[in-house]
N, C-alpha and C positions, 0 to 999 in steps of 0.2 A: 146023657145030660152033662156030666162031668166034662164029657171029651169037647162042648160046645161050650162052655167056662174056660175050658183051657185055651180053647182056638180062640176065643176073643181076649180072653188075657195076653196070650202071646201078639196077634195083631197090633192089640193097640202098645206091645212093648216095642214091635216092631218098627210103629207108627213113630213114637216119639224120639224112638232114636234115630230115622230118617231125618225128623224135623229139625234134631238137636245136630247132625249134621250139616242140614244145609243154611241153619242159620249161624255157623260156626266158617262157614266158606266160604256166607256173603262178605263177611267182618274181615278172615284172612286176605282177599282178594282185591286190591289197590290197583283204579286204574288212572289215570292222567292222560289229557291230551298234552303232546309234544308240540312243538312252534309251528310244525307245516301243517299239521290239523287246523290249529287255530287260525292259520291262515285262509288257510281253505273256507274253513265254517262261514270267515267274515267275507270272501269272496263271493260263496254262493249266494249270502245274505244282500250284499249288495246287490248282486245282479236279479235277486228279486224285486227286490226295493224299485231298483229302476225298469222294471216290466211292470211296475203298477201292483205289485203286492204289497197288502198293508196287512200286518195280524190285528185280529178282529180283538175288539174287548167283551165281556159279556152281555152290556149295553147293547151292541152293537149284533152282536148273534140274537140277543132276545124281537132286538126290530127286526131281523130278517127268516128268521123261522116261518116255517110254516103251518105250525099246531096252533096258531089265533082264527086259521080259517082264512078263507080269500074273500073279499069285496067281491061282491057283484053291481053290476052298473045297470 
């Protein structure tokens, strides 16, 4: 009985110092796009735009869903 009190006591010490690291590496960890990224991003943005890509709103996903059911005729 002991030895399964210990094994979960250690686990979960195990646990949180996992978590208390990786929430310490997302904070230390700084990233930034540089100017040719941001180029780029607005490049490909564009060249969707002009192939007839629009991003949808949620208005717009809810009329096209298809969990309302289909019309039958």
């Amino acid at each position: 009985m002991w030895t399964t009190i210990i094994g979960l006591v250690a686990f979960a010490i195990v646990a949180l110092i996992g978590w208390g690291i990786a929430e310490l590496k997302g904070k230390a960890c700084h990233y930034e796009k540089d100017e040719l990224e941001k180029a780029v991003d607005a490049q490909l943005a564009q060249q969707l735009h002009e192939n007839g890509f629009n991003e949808m709103g949620i208005k717009d996903v809810i009329k096209n869903i298809s969990t309302k059911g289909f019309k039958t005729t």
